[in-house]
N, C-alpha and C positions, 0 to 999 in steps of 0.2 A: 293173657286175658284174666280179670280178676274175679273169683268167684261169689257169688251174689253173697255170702259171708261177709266175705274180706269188703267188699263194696261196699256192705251195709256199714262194716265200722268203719269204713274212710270216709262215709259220707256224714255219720256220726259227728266224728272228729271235726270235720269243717263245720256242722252244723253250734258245736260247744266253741270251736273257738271264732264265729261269728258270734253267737250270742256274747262271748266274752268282750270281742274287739267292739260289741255295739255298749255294752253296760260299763265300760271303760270309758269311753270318749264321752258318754252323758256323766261322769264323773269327772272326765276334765276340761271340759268346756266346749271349744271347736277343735279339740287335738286332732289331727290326720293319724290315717295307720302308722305312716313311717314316723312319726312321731312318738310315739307312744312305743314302737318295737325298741327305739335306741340302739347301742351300739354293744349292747350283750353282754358286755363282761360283769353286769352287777350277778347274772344269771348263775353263775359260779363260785363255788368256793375252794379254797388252795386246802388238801387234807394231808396235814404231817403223816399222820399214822400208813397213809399209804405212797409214800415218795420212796420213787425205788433205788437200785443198787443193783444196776444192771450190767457193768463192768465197763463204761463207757468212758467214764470219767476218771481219771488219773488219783483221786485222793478223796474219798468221802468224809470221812472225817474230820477235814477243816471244811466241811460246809458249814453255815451257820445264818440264822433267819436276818433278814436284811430288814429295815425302817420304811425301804421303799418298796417292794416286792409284792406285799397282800399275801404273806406266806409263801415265799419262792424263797430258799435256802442257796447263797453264792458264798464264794473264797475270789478275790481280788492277788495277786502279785501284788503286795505292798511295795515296791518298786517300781509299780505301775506309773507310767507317765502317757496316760490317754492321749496325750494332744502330740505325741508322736504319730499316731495313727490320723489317715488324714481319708482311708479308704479303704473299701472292705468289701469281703466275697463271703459269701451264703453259698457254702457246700450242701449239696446233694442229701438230704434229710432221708435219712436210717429210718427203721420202723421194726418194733417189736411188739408183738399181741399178744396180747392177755385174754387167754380161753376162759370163758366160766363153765361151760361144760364141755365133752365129748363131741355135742348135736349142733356146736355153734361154727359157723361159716361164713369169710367172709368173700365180696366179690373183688378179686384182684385191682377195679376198674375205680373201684370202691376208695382204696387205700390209693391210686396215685391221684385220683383228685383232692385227696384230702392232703398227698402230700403236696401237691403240685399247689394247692391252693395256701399251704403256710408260708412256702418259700416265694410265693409273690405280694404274701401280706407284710413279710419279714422286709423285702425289698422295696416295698413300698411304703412302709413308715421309717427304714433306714435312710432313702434317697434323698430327702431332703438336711438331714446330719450331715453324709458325706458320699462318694460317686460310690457304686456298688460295682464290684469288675469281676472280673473274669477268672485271672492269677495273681497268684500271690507273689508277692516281691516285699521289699523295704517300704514302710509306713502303709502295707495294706495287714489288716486285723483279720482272719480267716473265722468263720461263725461256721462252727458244724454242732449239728441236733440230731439225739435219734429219741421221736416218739416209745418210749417202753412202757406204757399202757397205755392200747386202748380199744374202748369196747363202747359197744354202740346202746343208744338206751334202748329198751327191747318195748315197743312202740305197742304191739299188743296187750302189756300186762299194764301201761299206763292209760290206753283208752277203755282195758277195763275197769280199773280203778276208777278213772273218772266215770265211770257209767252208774255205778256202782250209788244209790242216794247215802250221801252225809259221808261217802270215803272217803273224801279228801281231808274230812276233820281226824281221823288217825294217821293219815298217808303224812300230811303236813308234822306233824308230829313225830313218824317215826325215823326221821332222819337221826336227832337225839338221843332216842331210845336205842340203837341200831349201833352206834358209834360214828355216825355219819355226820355228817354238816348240817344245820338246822336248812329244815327246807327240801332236803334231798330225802329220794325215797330207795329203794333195794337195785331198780329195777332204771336207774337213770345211768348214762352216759358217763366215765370217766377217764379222762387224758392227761396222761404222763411225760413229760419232757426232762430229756440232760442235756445241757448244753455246752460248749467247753469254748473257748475263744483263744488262739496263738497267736502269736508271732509269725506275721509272710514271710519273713526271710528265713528265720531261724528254727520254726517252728514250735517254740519252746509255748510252753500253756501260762497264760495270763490274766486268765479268769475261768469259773463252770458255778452253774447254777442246775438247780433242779426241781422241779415241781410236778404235783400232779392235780388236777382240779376235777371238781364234781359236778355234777348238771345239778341244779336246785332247780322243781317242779315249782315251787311256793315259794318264790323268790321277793322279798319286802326291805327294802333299804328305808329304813324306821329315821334317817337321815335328810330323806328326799323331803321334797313338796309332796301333797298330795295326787299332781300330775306326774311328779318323779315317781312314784312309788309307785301306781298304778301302773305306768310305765317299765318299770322293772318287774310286776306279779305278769304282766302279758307277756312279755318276750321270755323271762321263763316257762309260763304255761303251755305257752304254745309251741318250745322246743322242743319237750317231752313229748312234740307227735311226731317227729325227725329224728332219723337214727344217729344223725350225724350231726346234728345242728350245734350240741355241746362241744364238743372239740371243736367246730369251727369259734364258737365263741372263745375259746380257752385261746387256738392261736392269736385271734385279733387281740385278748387279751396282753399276752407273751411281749406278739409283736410289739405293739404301742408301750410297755413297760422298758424291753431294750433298748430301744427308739430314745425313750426318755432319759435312761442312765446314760447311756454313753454319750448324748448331748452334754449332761452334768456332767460327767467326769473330765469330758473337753472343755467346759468351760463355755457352750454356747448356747444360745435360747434354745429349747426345745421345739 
């Protein structure tokens, strides 16, 4: 039962981000909500400075920032002949958590939806590339991931910020100030992936990439329309009131970029 506090700021929070989702769509015309939410991944930024080295991945050091990635750091087997591979398994996604204090907790129930929820995004923008199976054998590609940060945005210290009049003109700001990604503030969501890809038969390692991404609260893609844009300040805005809503954007993220490369690498539309 939630204590007339906690209710008062949950209802808060809905009430700012109606007022957002109504001051947005008279900004983009007859845009619908789901319109305007989009598909998340502008909400994110990729931060070198904190890509980990978690012991997961066979060779850090030949990683190196990729053209296609948005800052995701991979090593390919230059040997590699993708279109050997015609089918692939998504192993059981690892997880390793990044405490920021002593007092932080998470709820076990927590972590397997979040993992439960990567490895059907994975499989679902993989399935149409190539069949997704079970075991490994000859011309299947084995995908295994282990999450090594990640931490939930702490939902109270951003609906008081937002409460807070004119905070969000230094909050927006101090993502840069901080060392952080423009747009992100102390107190947002960040997730970390390794990824490593074999060989089913032989098991031998034939790619790994790594990344970690950041929730942006003030999220403006200076690139968009001015419906795109709008559309990208509300689906970040409004993440920062979910503990979890940034990592889920980061895997749709992931997913949809793997999805992509190994279509290219095979040589077939995306």
């Amino acid at each position: 039962m939630k204590t007339p506090r906690i209710a008062d700021r949950a209802g808060a929070a809905r009430a700012i981000g109606t007022v957002a989702l109504a001051g947005l769509t008279l900004l983009t015309g007859c845009a619908t909500d789901s319109t305007l939410l989009g598909s998340g991944t502008t909400t994110l930024a990729s931060d070198k400075a904190r890509l980990t080295h978690s012991g997961f991945l066979s060779d850090y050091a030949r990683l190196q920032p990729t053209p296609w990635g948005h800052g995701i750091e991979c090593w390919r087997d230059p040997s590699l002949d993708a279109r050997n591979y015609d089918k692939i398994l998504v192993a059981r996604i690892l997880v390793s958590l990044k405490v920021k204090n002593a007092e932080q907790t998470f709820d076990p129930k927590d972590i397997k939806t979040l993992t439960d929820y990567f490895h059907q995004d994975l499989v679902k923008a993989l399935k149409p590339q190539m069949p997704v199976v079970e075991q490994a054998g000859p011309g299947v590609v084995v995908l295994r991931v282990a999450l090594t940060d990640l931490v939930p945005t702490t939902v109270t210290d951003s609906l008081a910020g937002t409460l807070i009049p004119y905070a969000f003109i230094a909050e927006a700001g101090s993502g840069a100030a901080t060392g952080r990604p423009a747009g992100s503030t102390p107190y947002m969501g960040e997730t970390g992936m390794e990824m490593q890809f074999r060989d089913g038969a032989s098991g031998k390692v034939i790619a790994e990439c790594r990344d970690t991404e950041i929730g942006r609260k003030y999220a403006v893609d200076v690139n968009e329309s001015a419906a795109g844009a709008a559309q990208t300040w509300a689906n970040g805005y409004l993440s920062s009131f979910q503990a979890w809503s940034y990592a889920k954007d980061a895997f749709d993220k992931w997913s949809m970029l793997v999805a992509q490369r190994i279509a290219q690498l095979r040589g077939v539309q995306p």
